[in-house]
C-alpha positions as CSV (number, residue, x, y, z in Angstrom):
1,X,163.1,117.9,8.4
2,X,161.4,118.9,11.2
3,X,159.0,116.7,13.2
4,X,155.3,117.7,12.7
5,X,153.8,118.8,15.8
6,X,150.5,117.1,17.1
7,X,147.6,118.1,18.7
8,X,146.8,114.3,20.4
9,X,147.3,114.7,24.1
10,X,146.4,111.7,26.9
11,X,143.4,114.0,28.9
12,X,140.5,115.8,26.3
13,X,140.9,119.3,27.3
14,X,137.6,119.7,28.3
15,X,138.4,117.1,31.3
16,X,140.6,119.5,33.5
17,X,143.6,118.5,35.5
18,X,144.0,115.1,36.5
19,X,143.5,113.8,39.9
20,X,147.1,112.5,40.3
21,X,150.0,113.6,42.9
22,X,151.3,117.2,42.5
23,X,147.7,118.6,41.4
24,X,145.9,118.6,44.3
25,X,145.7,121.2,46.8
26,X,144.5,120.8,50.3
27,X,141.5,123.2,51.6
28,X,142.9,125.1,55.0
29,X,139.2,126.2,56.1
30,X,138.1,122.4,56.0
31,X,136.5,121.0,59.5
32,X,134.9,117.6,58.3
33,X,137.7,115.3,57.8
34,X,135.0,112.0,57.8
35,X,135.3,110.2,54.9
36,X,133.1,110.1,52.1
37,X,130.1,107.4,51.9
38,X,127.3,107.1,50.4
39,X,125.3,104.6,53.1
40,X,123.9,106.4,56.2
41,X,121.5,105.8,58.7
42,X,118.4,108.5,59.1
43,X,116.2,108.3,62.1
44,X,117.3,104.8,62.6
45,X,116.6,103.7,59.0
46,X,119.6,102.6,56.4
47,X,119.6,104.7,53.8
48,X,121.8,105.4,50.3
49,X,122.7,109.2,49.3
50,X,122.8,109.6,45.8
51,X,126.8,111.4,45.4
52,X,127.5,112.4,41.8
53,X,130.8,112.1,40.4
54,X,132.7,115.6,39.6
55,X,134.3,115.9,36.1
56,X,137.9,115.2,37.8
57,X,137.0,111.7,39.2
58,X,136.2,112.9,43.1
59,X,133.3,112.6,44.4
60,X,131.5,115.3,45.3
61,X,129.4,116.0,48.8
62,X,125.7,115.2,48.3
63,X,123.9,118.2,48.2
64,X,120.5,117.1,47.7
65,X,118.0,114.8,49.8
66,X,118.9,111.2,49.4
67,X,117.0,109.5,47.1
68,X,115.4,105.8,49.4
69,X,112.7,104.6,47.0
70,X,112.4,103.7,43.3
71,X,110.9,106.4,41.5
72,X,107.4,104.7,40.8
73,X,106.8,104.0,44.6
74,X,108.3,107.6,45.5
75,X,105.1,108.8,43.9
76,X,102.8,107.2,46.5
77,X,102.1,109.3,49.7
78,X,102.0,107.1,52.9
79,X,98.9,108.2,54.8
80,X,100.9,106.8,58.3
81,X,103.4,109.6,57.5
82,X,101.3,112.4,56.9
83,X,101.5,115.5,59.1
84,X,104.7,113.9,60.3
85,X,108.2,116.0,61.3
86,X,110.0,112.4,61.8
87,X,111.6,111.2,58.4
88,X,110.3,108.2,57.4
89,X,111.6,106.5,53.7
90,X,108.5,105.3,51.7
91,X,109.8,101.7,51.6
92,X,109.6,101.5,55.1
93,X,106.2,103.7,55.1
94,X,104.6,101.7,52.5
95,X,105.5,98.5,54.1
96,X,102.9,96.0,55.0
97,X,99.9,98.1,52.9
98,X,98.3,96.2,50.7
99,X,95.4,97.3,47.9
100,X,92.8,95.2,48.1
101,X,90.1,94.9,44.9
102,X,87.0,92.6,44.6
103,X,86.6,91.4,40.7
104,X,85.9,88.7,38.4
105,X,85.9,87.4,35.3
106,X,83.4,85.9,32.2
107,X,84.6,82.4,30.7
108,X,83.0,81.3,27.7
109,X,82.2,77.5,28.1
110,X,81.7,76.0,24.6
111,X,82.2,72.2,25.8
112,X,79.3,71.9,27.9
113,X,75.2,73.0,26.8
114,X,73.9,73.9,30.0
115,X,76.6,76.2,30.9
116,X,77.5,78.7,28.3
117,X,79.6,80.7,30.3
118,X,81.4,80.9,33.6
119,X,81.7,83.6,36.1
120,X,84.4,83.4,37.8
121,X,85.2,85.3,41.2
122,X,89.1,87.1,42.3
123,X,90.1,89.3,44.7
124,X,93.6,91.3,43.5
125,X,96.0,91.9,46.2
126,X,97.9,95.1,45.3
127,X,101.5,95.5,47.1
128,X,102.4,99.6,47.2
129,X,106.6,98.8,48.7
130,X,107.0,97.2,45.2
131,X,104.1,97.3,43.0
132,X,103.9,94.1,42.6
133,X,100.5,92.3,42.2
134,X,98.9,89.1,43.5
135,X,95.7,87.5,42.6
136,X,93.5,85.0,44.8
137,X,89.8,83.1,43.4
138,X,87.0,82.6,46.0
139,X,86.9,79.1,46.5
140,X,83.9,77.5,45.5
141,X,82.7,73.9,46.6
142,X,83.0,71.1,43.5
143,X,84.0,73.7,40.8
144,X,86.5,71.6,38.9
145,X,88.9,74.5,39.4
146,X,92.2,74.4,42.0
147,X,91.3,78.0,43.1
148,X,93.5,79.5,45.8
149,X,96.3,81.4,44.4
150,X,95.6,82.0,40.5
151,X,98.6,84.6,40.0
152,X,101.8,84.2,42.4
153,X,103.2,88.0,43.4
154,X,105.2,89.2,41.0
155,X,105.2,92.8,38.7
156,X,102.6,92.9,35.8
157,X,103.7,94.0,32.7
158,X,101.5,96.1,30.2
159,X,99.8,94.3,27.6
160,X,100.4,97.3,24.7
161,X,103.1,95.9,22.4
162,X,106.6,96.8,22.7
163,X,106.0,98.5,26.1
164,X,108.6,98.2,29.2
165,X,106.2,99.8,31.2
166,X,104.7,97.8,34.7
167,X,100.6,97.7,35.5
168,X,100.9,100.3,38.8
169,X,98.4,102.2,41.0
170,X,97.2,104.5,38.4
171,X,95.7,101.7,35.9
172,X,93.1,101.0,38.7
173,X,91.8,104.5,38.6
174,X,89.2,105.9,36.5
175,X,88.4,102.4,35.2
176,X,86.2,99.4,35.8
177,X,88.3,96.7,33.6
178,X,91.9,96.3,34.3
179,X,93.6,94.0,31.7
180,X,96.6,91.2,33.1
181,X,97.9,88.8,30.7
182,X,94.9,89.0,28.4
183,X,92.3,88.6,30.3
184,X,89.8,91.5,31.5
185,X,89.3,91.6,35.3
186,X,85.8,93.7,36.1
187,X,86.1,96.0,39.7
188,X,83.2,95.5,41.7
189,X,84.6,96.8,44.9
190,X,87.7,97.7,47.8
191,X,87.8,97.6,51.3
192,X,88.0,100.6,53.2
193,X,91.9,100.9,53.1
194,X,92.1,101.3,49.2
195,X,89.5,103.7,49.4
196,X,90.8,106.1,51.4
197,X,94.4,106.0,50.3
198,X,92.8,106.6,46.6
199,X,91.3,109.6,48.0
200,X,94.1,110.7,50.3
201,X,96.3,110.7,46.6
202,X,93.6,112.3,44.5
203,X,92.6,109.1,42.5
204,X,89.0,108.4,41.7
205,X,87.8,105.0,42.1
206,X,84.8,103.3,39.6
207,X,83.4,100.0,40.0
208,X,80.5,98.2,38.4
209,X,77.6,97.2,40.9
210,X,76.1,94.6,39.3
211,X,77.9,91.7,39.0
212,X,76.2,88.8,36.3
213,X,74.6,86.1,37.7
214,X,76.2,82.3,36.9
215,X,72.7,80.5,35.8
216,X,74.8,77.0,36.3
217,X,75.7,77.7,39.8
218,X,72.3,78.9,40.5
219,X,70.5,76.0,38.9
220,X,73.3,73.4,40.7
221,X,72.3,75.3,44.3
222,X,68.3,75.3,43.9
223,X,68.5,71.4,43.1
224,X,71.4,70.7,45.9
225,X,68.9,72.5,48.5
226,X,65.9,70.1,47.0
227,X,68.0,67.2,47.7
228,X,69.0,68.2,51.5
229,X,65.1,69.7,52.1
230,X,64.0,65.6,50.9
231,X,60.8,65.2,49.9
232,X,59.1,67.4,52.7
233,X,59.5,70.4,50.6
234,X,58.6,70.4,47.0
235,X,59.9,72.4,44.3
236,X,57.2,75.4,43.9
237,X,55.7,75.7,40.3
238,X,57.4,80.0,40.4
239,X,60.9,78.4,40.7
240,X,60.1,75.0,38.5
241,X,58.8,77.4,35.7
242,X,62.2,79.7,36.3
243,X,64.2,77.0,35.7
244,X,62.6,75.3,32.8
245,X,63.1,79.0,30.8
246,X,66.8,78.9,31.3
247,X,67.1,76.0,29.7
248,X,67.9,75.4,26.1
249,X,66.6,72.7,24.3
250,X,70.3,70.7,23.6
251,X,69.8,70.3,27.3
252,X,66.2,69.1,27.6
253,X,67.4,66.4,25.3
254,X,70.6,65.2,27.4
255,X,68.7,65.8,30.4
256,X,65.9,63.2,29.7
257,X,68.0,60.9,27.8
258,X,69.8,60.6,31.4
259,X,66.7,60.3,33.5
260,X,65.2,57.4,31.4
261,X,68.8,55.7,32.5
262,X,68.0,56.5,36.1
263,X,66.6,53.6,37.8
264,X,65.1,53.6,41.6
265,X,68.2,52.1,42.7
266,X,70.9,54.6,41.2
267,X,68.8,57.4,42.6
268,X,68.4,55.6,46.3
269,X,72.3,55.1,46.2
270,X,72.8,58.8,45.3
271,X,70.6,59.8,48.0
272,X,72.8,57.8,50.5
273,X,75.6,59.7,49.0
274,X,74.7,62.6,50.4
275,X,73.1,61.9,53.5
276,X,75.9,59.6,54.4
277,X,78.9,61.0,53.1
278,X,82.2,60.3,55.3
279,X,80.1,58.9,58.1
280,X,81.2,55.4,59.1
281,X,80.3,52.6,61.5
282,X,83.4,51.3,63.3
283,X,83.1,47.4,65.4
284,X,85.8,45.8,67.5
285,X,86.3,42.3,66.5
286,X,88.5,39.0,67.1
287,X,89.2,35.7,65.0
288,X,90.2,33.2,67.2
289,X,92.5,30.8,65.3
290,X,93.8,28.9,68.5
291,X,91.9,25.6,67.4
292,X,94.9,25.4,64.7
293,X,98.3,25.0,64.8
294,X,100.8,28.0,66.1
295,X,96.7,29.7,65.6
296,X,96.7,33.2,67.7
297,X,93.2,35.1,69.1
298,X,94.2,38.5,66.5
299,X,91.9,41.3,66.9
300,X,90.5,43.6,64.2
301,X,88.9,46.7,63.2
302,X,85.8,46.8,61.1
303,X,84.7,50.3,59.1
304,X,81.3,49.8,57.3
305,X,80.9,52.6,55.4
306,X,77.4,54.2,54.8
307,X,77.2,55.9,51.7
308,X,77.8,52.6,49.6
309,X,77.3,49.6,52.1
310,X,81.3,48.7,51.4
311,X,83.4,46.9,54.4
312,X,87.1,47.3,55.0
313,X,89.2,45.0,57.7
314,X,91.8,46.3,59.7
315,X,94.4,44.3,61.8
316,X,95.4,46.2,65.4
317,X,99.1,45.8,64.9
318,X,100.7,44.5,68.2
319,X,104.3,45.4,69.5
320,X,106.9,42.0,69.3
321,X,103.8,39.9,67.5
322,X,106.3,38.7,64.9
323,X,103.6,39.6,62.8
324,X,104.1,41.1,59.5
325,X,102.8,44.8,59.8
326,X,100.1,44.6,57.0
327,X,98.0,48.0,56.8
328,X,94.9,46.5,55.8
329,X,93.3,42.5,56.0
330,X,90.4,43.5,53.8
331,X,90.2,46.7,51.5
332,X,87.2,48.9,51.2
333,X,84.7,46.7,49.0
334,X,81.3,44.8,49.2
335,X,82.1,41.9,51.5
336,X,79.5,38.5,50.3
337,X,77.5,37.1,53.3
338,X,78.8,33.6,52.1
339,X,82.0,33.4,50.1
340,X,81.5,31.5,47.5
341,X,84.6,31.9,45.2
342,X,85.5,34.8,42.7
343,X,82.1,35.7,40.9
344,X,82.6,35.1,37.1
345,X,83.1,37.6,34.3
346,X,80.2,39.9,33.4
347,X,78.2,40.1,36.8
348,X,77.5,42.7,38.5
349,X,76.9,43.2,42.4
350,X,73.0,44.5,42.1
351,X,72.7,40.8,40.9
352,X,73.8,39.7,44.2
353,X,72.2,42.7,46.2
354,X,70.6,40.2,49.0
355,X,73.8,37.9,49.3
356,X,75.9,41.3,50.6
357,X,77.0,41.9,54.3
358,X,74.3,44.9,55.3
359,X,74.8,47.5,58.5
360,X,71.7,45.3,59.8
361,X,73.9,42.2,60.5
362,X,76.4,43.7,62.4
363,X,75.4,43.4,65.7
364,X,77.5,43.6,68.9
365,X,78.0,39.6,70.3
366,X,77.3,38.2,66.6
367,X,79.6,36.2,64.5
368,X,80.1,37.0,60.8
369,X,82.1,35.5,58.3
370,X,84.7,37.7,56.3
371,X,86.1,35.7,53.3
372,X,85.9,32.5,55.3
373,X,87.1,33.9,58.8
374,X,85.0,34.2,61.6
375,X,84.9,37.3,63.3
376,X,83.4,38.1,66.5
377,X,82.4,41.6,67.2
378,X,82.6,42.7,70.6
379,X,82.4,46.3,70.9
380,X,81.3,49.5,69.1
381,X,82.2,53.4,69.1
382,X,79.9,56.2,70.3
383,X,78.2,57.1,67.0
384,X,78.0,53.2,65.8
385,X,75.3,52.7,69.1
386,X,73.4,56.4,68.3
387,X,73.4,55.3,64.9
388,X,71.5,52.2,65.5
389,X,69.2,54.0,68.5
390,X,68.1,56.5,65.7
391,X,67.8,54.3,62.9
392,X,66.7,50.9,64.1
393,X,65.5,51.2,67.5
394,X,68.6,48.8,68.8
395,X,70.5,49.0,71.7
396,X,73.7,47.8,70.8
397,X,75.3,45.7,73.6
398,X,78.4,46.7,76.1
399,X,81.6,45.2,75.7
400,X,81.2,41.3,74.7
401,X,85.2,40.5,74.9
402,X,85.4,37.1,76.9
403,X,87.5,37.1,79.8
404,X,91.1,35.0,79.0
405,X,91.2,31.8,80.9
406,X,94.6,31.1,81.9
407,X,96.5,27.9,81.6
408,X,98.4,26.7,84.6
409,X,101.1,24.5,82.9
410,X,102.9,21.8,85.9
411,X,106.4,22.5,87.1
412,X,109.0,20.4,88.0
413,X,109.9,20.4,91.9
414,X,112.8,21.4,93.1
415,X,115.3,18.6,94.0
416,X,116.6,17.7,97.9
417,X,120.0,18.7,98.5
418,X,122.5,15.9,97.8
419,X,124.9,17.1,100.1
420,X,127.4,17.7,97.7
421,X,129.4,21.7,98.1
422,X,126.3,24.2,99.0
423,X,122.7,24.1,98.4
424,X,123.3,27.2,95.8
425,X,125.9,24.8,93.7
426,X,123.3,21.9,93.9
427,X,120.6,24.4,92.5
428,X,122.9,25.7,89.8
429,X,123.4,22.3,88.6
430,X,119.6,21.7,88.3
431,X,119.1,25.2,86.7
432,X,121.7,25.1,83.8
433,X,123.2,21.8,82.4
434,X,126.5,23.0,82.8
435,X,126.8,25.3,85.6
436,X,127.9,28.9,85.2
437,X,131.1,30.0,86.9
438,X,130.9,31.6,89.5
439,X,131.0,35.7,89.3
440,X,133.6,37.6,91.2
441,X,133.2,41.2,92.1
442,X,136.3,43.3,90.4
443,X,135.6,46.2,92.1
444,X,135.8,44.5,95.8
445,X,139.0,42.7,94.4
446,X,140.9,45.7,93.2
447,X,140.0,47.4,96.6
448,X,141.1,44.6,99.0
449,X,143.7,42.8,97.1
450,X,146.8,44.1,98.9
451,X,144.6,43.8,102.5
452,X,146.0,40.5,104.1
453,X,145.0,39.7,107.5
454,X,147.7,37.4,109.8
């Protein structure tokens, strides 16, 4: 029987001759014997040559320009590298150049009555070396928001479902909304950079010029600027009227519920709020505790704070005191006149409104009593004495701290020489019970041991 011939082989026969020993040929008109790579360096840049693979496994030389750039930044022109002869790759090019866009956004506030929405301000930071996108809210004083950074950088995809596809430079032209992760973000403007590498690329640029007002924020500023202007300048009946038409009539009833809460008290306390906020009085005192036993003169700071009439004690920590290192004596609170023991349950400190230490007792030279320790204040900062020169016509005294008296404790005198070895042994004995040896020098020793004289 013979053996049925087959048409399997180990190569397809549309791969060619294998690139093994015997079937190559060496070219006698070759002059570049480098060796092949695909990394190079072009006008002092790295760069990566795109080689193709021939059908036999070799490589083949690159005969096309290298390819530096991913293909969605390639499409980008660098306006630094126009009318240029020197090569430059458009990741190097691009580097550094940043998009910059002006936009914000509308929030819908169904929690609260006087604010029914929320305008909220961004500015979009767009990278061109990777596409990658950053945005950044205005800050905004009290808005209950962390602002700063509101989207770390990082690439955008496309909201349309089941796309791969990245949010690049083209989705910002011809359009005035640009939608990231759901939420619409309205242009209103670039700086000049954007605008003229749009136009150096052909793009068109649209942006909508009126932005909406925020009524909150408005109504919040007109009444903050009442409160700093005081009483001096009233609100006009124009802007009294404008405000009273912006308001809805869920609001009119919160807002007059609240003000029949308001006494004069809550409203003078709010007022020192603001004209006193983070502005405090700072004395220099001492307790002197030297009338008891192992007692010490310990000296303190005072902060009376302005905006709510609250004292706090500090203790001036003193190297090798042997003092525990306590970082406050008294916290910030409303320090009694008179202690009288922990008030009982239910009362409240307007009831006790005249019993509280006031920025009119502390005076530089006085004596007032902190929780049943005397302190003397002797000094003041800078902006304690204007403060009371402005405020109450006082001159707060200089320095008060007393001059320390010192103690001259008696000594014993010295004893007569009894005569016995020198007058330095005698000493000793009356220095130390038992006498130290005497001290030898080692390094005179080892030097003159072996000298002997005869």
């Amino acid at each position: 029987m013979s053996r049925p011939s087959s048409s399997l082989s180990l190569f397809p026969p549309d791969q060619g001759i294998p690139f093994l020993p015997g079937n190559s040929f060496s070219d006698p008109n070759r002059t570049n014997f480098r060796k092949s790579h695909i990394f190079d360096y072009r006008s002092g840049t790295p760069i990566q040559h795109d080689v193709p693979i021939r059908d036999d496994g070799a490589p083949a030389s690159p005969s096309r320009p290298p390819s530096v750039v991913p293909s969605q930044v390639s499409n980008y022109r660098s306006i630094s590298a126009e009318n240029s002869s020197e090569f430059i790759p458009a990741f190097a090019g691009l580097d550094g150049k940043v998009l910059r866009f002006e936009a914000f956004i509308t929030e819908q506030v169904p929690e609260n009555l006087s604010e029914p929405s929320r305008v909220r301000k961004f500015t979009i930071l767009y990278h061109l070396v990777d596409d990658s996108i950053q945005i950044n809210e205005h800050r905004q004083q009290n808005s209950g928001y962390a602002q700063g950074v509101f989207m770390k950088r990082h690439r955008v995809p496309k909201q349309e479902l089941g796309s791969q596809e990245f949010v690049t430079l083209f989705d910002f032209a011809s359009t005035t909304v640009i939608n990231i992760y759901n939420r619409e973000f309205h242009l209103t403007s670039c700086n000049h950079f954007t605008q003229n590498f749009f136009e150096a690329n052909g793009l068109n640029l649209e942006f909508e010029s009126i932005i909406p007002e925020d009524k909150y924020m408005s109504q919040r500023a007109l009444s903050e600027s009442k409160m700093n202007r005081g009483a001096a300048s009233p609100m006009t009946t124009s802007s009294y009227n404008e405000i009273l038409d912006n308001k809805s009539e869920d609001t009119y009833r919160v807002e007059s519920s609240i003000a029949t809460l308001t006494t004069a008290q809550k409203r003078d306390m709010r007022e020192k709020f603001l004209k006193y906020a983070n502005k405090v009085l700072r004395f220099y005192a001492q307790w002197d505790d030297r009338s008891s036993m192992f007692g010490q003169k310990l000296e303190y700071i005072i902060n009376y704070f302005l905006q709510d009439d609250k004292i706090e004690v500090l203790e001036v920590k003193q190297q090798n005191s042997g003092r525990d290192p306590f970082p406050k004596l008294v916290k910030k609170q409303r320090v009694p006149r008179v202690f009288r023991g922990v008030p009982s349950v239910g009362s409240k400190e307007e009831d006790f409104e005249d019993e509280y230490i006031s920025d009119k007792d502390l005076i530089v030279g006085n004596t007032i009593e902190i929780f049943g320790r005397d302190m003397f204040l002797y000094d003041c900062d800078s902006f304690t004495r204007e403060y009371y020169l402005h405020q109450y016509g006082v001159e707060q005294p200089a320095n008060q701290v007393e001059p320390e008296t010192h103690v001259e404790f008696p000594s014993m005198p010295l004893p007569p020489y009894n005569g016995f070895g020198s007058e330095h042994d005698s000493l000793a004995s009356y220095f130390n019970l038992i006498p130290k040896p005497r001290k030898y020098d080692r390094t005179k020793q080892a030097a003159l041991d072996s000298i002997i004289f005869r």
